[in-house]
C-alpha positions as CSV (number, residue, x, y, z in Angstrom):
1,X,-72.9,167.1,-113.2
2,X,-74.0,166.2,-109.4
3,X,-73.8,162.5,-110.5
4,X,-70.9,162.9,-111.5
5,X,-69.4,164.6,-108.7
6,X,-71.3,161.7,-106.7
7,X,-68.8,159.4,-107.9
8,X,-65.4,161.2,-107.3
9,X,-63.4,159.4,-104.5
10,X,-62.7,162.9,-103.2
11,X,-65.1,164.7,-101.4
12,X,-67.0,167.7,-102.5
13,X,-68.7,169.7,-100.4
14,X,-70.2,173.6,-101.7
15,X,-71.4,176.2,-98.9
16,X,-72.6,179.9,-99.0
17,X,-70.7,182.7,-97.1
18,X,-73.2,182.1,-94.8
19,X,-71.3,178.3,-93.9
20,X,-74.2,176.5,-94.8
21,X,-73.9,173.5,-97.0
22,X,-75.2,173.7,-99.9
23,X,-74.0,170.3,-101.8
24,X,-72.0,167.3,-100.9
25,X,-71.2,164.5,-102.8
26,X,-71.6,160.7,-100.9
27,X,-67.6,160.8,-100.7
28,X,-68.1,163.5,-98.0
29,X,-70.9,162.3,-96.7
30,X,-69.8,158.8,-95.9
31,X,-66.6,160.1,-94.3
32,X,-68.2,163.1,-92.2
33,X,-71.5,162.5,-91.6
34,X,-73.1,165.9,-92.5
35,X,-75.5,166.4,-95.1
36,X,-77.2,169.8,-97.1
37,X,-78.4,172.4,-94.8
38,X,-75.8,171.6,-92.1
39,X,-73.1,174.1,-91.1
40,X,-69.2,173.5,-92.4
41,X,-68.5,174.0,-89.3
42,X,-69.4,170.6,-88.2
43,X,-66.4,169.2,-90.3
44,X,-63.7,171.7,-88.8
45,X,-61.5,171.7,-85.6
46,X,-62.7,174.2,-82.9
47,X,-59.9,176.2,-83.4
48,X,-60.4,176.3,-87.3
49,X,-64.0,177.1,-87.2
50,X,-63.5,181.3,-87.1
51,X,-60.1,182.6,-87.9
52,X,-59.2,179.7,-90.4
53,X,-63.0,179.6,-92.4
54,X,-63.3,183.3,-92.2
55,X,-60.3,184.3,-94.0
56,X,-61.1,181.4,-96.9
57,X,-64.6,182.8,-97.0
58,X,-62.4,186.2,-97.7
59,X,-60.1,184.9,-100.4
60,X,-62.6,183.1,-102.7
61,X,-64.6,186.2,-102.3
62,X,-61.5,188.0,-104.0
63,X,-61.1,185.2,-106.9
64,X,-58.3,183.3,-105.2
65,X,-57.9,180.2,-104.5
66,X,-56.2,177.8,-101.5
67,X,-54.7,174.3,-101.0
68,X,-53.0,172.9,-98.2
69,X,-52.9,169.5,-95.8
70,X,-55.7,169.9,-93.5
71,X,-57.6,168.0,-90.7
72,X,-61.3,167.3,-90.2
73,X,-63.4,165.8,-88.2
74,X,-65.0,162.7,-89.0
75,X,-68.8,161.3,-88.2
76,X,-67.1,159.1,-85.7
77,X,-65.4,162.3,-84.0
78,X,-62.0,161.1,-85.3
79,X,-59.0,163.7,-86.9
80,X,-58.8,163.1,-90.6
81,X,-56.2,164.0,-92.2
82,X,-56.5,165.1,-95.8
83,X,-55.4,167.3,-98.7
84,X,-57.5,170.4,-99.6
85,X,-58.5,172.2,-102.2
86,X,-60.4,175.7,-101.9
87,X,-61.9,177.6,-104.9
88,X,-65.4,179.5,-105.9
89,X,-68.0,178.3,-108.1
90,X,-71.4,180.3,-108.7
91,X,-71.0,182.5,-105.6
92,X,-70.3,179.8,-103.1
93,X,-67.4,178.1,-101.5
94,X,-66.0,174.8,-102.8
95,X,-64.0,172.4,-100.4
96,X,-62.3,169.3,-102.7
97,X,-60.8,166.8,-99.8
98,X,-58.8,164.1,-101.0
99,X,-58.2,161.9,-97.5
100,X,-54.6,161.1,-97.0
101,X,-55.9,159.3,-93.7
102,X,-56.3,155.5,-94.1
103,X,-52.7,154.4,-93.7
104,X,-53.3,151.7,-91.5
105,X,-55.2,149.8,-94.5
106,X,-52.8,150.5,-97.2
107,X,-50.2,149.2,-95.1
108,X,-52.0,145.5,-94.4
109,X,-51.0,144.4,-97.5
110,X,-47.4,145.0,-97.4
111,X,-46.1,142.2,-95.9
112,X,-42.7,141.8,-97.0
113,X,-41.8,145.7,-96.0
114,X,-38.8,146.6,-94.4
115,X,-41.4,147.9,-91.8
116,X,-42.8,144.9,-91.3
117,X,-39.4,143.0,-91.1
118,X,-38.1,145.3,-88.4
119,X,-40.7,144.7,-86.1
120,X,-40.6,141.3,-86.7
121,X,-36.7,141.1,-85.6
122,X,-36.8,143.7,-83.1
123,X,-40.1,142.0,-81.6
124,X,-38.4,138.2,-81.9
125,X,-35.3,139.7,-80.5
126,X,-36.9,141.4,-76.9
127,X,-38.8,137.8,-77.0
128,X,-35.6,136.0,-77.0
129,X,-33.5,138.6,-74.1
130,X,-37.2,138.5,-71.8
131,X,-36.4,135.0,-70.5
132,X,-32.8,135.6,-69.3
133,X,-33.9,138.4,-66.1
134,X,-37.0,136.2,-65.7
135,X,-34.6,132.9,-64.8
136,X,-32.5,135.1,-62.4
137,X,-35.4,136.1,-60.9
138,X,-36.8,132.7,-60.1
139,X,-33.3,131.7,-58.6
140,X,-32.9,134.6,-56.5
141,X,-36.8,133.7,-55.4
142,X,-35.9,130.2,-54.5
143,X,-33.0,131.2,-52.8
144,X,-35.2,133.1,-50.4
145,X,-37.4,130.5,-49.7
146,X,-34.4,128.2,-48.6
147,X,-33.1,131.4,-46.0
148,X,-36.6,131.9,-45.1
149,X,-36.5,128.3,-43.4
150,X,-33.4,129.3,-41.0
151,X,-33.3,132.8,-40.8
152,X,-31.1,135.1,-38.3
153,X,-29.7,138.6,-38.6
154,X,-27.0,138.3,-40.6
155,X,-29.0,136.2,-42.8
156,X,-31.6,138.8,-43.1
157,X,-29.3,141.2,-44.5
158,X,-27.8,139.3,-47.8
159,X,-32.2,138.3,-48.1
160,X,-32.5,142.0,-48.4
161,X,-29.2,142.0,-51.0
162,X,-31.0,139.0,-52.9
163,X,-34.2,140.7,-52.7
164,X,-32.7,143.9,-54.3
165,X,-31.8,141.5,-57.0
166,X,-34.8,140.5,-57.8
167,X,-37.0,143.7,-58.0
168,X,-34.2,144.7,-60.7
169,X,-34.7,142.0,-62.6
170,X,-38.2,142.5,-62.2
171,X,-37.7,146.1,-63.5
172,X,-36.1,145.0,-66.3
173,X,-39.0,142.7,-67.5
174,X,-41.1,145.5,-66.8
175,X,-38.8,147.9,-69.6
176,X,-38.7,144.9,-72.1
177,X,-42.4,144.9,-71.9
178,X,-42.8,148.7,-72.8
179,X,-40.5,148.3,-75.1
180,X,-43.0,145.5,-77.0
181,X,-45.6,148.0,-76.0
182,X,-44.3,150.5,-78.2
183,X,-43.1,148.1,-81.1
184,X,-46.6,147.0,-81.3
185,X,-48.5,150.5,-81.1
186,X,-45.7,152.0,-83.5
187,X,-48.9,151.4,-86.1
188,X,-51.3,152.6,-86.3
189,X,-50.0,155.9,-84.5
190,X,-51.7,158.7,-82.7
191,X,-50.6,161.9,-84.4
192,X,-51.3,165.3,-82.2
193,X,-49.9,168.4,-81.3
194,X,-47.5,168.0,-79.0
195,X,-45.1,170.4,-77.3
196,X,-41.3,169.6,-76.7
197,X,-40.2,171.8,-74.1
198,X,-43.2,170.6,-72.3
199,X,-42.3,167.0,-73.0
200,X,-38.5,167.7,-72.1
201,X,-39.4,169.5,-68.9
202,X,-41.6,166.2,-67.6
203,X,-38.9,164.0,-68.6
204,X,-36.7,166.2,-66.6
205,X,-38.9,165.9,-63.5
206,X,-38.8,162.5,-63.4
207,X,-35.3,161.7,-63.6
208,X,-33.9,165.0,-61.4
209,X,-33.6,163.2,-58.2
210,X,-30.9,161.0,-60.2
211,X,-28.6,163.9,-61.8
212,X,-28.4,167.7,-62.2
213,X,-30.4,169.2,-65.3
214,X,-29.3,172.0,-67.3
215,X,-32.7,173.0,-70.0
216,X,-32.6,175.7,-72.4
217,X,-36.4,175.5,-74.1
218,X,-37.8,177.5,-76.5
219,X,-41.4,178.2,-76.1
220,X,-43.7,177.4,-78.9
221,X,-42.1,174.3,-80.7
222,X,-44.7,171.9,-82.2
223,X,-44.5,168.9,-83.6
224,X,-47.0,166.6,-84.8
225,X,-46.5,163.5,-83.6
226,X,-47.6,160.4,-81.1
227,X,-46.9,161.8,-78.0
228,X,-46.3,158.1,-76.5
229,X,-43.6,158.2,-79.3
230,X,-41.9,161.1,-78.6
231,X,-42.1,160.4,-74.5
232,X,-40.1,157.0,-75.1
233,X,-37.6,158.5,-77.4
234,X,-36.5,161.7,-74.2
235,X,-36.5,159.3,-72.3
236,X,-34.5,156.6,-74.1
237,X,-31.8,159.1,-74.8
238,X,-31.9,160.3,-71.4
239,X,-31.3,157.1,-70.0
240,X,-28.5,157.0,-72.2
241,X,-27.0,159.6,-70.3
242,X,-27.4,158.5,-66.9
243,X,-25.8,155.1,-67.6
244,X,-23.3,157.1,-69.2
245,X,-22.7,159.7,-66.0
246,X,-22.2,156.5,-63.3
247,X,-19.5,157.1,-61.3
248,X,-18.9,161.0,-62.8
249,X,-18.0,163.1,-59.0
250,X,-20.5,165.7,-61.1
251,X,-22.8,164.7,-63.1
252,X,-24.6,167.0,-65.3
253,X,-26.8,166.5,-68.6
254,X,-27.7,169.8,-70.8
255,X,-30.7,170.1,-72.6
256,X,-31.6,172.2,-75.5
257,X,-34.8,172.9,-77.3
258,X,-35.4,175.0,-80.5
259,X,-36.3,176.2,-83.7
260,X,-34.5,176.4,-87.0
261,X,-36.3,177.3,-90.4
262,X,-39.2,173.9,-90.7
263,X,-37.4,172.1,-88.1
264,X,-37.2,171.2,-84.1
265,X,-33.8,170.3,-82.5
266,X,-33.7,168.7,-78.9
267,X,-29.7,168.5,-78.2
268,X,-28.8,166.4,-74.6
269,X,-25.6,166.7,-73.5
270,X,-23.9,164.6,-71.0
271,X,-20.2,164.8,-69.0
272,X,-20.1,161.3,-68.9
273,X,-17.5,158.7,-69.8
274,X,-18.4,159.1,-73.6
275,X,-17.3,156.6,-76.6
276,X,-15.0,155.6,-78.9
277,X,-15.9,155.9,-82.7
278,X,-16.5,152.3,-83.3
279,X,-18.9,152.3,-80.2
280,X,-20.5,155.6,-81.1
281,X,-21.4,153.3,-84.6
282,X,-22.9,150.6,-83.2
283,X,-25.0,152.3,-80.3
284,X,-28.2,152.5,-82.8
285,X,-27.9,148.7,-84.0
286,X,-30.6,147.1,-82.1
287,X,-29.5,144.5,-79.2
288,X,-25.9,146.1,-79.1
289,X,-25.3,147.1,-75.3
290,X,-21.7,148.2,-73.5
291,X,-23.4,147.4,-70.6
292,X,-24.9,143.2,-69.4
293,X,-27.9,144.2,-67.5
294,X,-29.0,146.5,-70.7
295,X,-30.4,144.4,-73.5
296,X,-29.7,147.1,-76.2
297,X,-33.1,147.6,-77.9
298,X,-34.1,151.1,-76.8
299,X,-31.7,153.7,-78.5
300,X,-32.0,151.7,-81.6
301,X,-36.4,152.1,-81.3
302,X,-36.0,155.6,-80.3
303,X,-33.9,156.1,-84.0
304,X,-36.5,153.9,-85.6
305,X,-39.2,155.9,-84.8
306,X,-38.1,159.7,-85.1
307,X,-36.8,158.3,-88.9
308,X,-40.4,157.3,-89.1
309,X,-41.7,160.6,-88.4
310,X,-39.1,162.1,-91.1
311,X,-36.3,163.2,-88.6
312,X,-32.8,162.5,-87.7
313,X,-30.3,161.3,-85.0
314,X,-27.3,161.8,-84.7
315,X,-25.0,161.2,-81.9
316,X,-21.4,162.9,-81.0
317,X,-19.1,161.6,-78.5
318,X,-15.3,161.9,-77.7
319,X,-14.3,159.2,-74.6
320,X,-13.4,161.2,-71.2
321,X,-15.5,163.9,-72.2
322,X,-19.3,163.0,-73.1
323,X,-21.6,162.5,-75.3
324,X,-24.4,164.6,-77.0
325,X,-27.1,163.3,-79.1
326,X,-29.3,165.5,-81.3
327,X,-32.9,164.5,-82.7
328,X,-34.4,166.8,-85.6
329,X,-38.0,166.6,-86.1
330,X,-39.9,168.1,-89.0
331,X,-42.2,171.0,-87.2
332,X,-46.3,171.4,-87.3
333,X,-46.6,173.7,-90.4
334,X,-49.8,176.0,-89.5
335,X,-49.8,178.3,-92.5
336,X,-50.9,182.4,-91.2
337,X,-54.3,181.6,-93.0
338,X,-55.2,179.1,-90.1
339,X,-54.0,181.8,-86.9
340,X,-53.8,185.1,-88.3
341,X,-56.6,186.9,-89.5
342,X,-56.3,188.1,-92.8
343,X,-59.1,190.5,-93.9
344,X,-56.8,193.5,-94.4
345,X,-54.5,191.9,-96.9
């Protein structure tokens, strides 16, 4: 039987209600690095380690059994994730793992996916709109050079005009490359806990010197995602909302955070000039932009990658009124067996 078991892809790994390993197959070994006579604990999340293991200890003890998704830690200290099975066998505790983790690898091969061809696009796309703001920066430069040779103080007023021109454009080469930054990390990702209202409430910091902020947040709603991921996207549609808002007498954007049954909802709101159907349907379509200094790639990323994580966007808008656009994110699922403690049931 143990050779056998040594040759599952899955790994095995038996313990006593005491947490000490009692078996485990080379599956498990290769991926965590433990071997016999180690504590289970060594494979577990901190956080996992009491509540979580005691009340499996508890079930098996009264003949049931357990299966859920489920992250470990593996011998290089990195989050697995995985699929696992509990159940008893001879008075001890077996833990069946079927890793779920190495995406990155099965996705190498698939180079004709519509994954793949997006980024290709997208990325050939920013590559093609990066050299327009770097031109106009090089001719507002040489412009200045030619002032700098007769210079007086009217003159040094349209330098500072010309300038402000240039540190623009400059900023704009600096969003096109963060852009690219994200196209390029969008695999493999990050995933980890991350808090929305928290995320919301920093995206609000940093743009409240710009407009006035209305937040309603929920406390305690999860997601697990790459928190680089979920930073660009706020911020994208927040953006939105301030280009949208120029030239508004008040400017105001509302944002929501909650939960609803297995799902998190961030609504933002804006008073701003808003948009006609037929723009409201393009607004996702990458490189489509109402406005010339705005190359268009953004909004259409941010949709690209909260459809990646499972979610939605969807965008309402009625011209002379505003606009609200509201992402739906699947939530962390962290069954009662992993935070309550179940001994009495």
């Amino acid at each position: 039987m143990w050779r056998f078991l040594n040759r599952l892809k899955e790994g095995i790994v038996i313990f006593d209600e005491n947490r000490i390993i009692k078996y485990i197959n080379s599956s498990a070994s290769s991926l965590f690095g433990v071997k016999a006579g180690e504590s289970i604990e060594k494979i577990l999340k901190r956080d996992d380690r009491e509540i979580f293991l005691n009340n499996v200890i508890g079930l098996v003890k009264k003949g049931r059994k357990y299966n859920n998704f489920m992250r470990f830690i593996s011998k290089s200290g990195e989050l697995v994730f995985t699929y696992l099975n509990i159940f008893e066998w001879e008075g001890n505790i077996v833990f069946e793992i079927f890793d779920l983790s190495p995406i990155e690898k099965r996705s190498e091969g698939i180079t004709d996916s519509s994954y793949v061809k997006i980024l290709k696009y997208m990325s050939a796309g920013i590559s093609h709109s990066i050299r327009n703001p770097i031109m106009s920066a090089g001719g507002m430069l040489g412009r200045i050079k030619a002032k700098l040779k007769e210079l007086d103080g009217k003159e040094s007023e349209k330098l500072v005009k010309y300038i402000e021109i240039v540190e623009k454009s400059l900023y704009r080469i600096i969003s096109i490359i963060a852009n690219i930054e994200v196209v390029s990390n969008a695999l493999p990702v990050k995933l980890e806990r991350v808090n929305l209202g928290e995320m919301v409430k920093g995206v609000v910091e940093k743009f409240s010197d710009r407009v006035s902020f209305e937040i309603n947040v929920e406390d305690g709603v999860y997601v697990y995602a790459d928190k680089m991921h979920i930073g660009f996207i706020l911020e994208e549609i927040v953006k939105n909302s301030l280009d949208a808002l120029e030239g508004e007498s008040e400017p105001k954007i509302k944002i929501r955070v909650y939960q609803s049954g297995r799902n998190a909802f961030v609504e933002v709101e804006d008073n701003g000039k808003g948009m006609s159907m037929e723009e409201v349907s393009l607004t996702t379509i990458p490189f489509y932009s109402t406005k010339p200094s705005n190359m268009g790639v953004g909004l259409s990323l941010a949709k690209f990658l909260i459809e990646g994580y499972r979610g939605s966007i969807t965008i309402d808008s009625e011209e002379g009124v505003g606009t609200k656009v509201t992402i739906v994110l699947p939530t962390e699922k962290r069954s009662d067996i992993r935070i309550k403690r179940l001994d009495d049931r």
